[in-house]
C-alpha positions in Angstrom: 18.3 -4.3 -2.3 15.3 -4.3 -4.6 11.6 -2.6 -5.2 8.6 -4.4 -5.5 5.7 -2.5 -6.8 2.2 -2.5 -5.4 -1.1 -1.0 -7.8 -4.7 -0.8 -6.0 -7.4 1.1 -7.9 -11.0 1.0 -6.3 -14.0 2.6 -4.5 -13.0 5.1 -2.0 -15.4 3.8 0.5 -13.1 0.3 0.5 -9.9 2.7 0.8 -11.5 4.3 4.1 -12.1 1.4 5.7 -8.9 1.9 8.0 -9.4 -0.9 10.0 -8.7 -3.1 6.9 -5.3 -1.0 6.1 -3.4 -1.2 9.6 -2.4 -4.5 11.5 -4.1 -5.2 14.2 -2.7 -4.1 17.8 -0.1 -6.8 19.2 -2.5 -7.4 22.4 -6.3 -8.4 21.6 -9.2 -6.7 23.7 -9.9 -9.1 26.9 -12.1 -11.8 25.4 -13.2 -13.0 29.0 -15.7 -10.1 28.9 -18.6 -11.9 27.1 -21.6 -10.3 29.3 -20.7 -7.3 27.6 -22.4 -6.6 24.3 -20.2 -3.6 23.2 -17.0 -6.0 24.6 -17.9 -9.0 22.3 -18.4 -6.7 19.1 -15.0 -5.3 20.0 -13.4 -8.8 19.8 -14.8 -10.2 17.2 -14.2 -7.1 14.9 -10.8 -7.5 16.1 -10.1 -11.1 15.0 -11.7 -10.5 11.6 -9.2 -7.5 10.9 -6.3 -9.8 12.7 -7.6 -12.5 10.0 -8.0 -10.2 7.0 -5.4 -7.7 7.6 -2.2 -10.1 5.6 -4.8 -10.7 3.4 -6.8 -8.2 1.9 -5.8 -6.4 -1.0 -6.6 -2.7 0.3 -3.2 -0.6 0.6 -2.1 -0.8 3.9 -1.7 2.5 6.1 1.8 2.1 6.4 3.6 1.4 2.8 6.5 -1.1 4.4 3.0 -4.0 5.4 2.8 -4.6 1.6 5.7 -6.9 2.2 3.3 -9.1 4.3 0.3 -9.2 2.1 0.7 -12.1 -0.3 3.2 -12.6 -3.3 0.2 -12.4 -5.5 0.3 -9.1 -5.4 3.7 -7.8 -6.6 2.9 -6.4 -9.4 6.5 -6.0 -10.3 10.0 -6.4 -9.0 13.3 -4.7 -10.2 16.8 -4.0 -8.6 17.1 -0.5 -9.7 15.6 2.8 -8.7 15.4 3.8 -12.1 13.1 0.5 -13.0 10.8 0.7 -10.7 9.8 4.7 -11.1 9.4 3.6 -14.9 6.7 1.2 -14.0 5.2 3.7 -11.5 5.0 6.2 -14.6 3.8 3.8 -16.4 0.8 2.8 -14.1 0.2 6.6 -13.6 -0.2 7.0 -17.5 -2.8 4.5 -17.8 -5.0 5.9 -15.6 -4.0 9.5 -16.2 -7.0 9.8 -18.1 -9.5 9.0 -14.9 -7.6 11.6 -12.0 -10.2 14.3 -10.7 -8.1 17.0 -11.8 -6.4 18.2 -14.9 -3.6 19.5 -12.3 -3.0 15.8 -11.4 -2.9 14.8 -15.2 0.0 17.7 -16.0 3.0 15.7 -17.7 5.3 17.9 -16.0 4.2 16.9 -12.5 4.1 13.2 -13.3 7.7 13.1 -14.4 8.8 14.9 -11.4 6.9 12.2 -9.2 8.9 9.9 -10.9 12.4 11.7 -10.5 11.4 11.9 -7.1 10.8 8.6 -7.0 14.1 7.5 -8.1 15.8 9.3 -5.6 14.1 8.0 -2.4 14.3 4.3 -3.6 18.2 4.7 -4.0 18.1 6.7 -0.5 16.4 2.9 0.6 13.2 4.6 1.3 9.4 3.8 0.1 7.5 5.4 -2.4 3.4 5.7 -2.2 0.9 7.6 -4.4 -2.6 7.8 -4.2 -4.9 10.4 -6.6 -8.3 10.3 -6.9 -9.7 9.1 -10.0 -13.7 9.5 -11.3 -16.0 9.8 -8.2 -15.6 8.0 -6.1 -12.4 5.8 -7.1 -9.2 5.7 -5.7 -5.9 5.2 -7.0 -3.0 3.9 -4.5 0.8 2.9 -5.9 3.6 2.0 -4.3 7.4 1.1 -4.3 8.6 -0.7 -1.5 11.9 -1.0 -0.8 13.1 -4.5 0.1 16.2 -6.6 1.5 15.7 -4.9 4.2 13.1 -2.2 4.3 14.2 0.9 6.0 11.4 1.7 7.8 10.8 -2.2 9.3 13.8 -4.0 8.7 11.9 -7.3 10.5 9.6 -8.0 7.6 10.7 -10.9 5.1 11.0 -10.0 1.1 7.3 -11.8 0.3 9.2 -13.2 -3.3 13.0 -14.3 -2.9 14.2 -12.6 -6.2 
């Protein structure tokens, strides 16, 4: 078992675009209905989320589909708990300094987040933050456990480690 870990930072209108952050549904809209204008928007938006979905860098909805996006974005990889919630504190100190609210900044609650941390990726579970930074940013990290992951055990490790 290891932890990959994930870091997004961006405009909040990209994180809402939920289409973008869940894979698409396993049966496409009927494509045969073309004399239908609302029909044909309906399956072409759904083949450009079925195409962008593995791709796109937005955090997806569920934090197990990071380990379909590509190996590019790893941002780290380590076999112990411990590790990887050292690199999420890490990540959360650097932008400490942009959350919304000094509540969010408090060096008290940020080293609990990463206790917490520790425990549910030695438990085999996932770990996934997001805090709002300056208006109107977003902040999303996660931990994903890997080899297998809890949650959907089907999904390949994206880096062989």
């Amino acid at each position: 078992m290891h932890h990959h870990g994930y870091l997004w930072a961006g405009p909040k209108e990209a994180f809402d675009n939920e289409a973008l952050r869940r894979p698409p549904y396993s049966v496409p809209p009927p494509s045969w209905v073309t004399d239908d204008p609302s029909a044909e928007r309906l399956f072409r938006r759904y083949r450009e989320v079925a195409a962008a979905f593995p791709t796109v860098d937005l955090p997806p909805l569920e934090t197990a589909y990071w380990l379909i996006k590509p190996s590019s974005l790893v941002r780290g990889t380590w076999r112990e708990p411990k590790e990887a919630a050292a690199w999420m504190g890490e990540r959360l100190g650097e932008f400490a300094h942009r959350f919304a609210t000094d509540q969010e900044r408090d060096p008290v609650r940020l080293a609990r987040l990463g206790g917490s941390a520790i425990e549910r990726l030695a438990s085999g579970g996932d770990v996934s933050l997001g805090i709002y930074l300056e208006r109107p940013c977003y902040l999303s990290v996660a931990l994903v456990t890997c080899s297998p992951n809890r949650s959907m055990p089907g999904l390949a490790c994206p880096i062989q480690t």
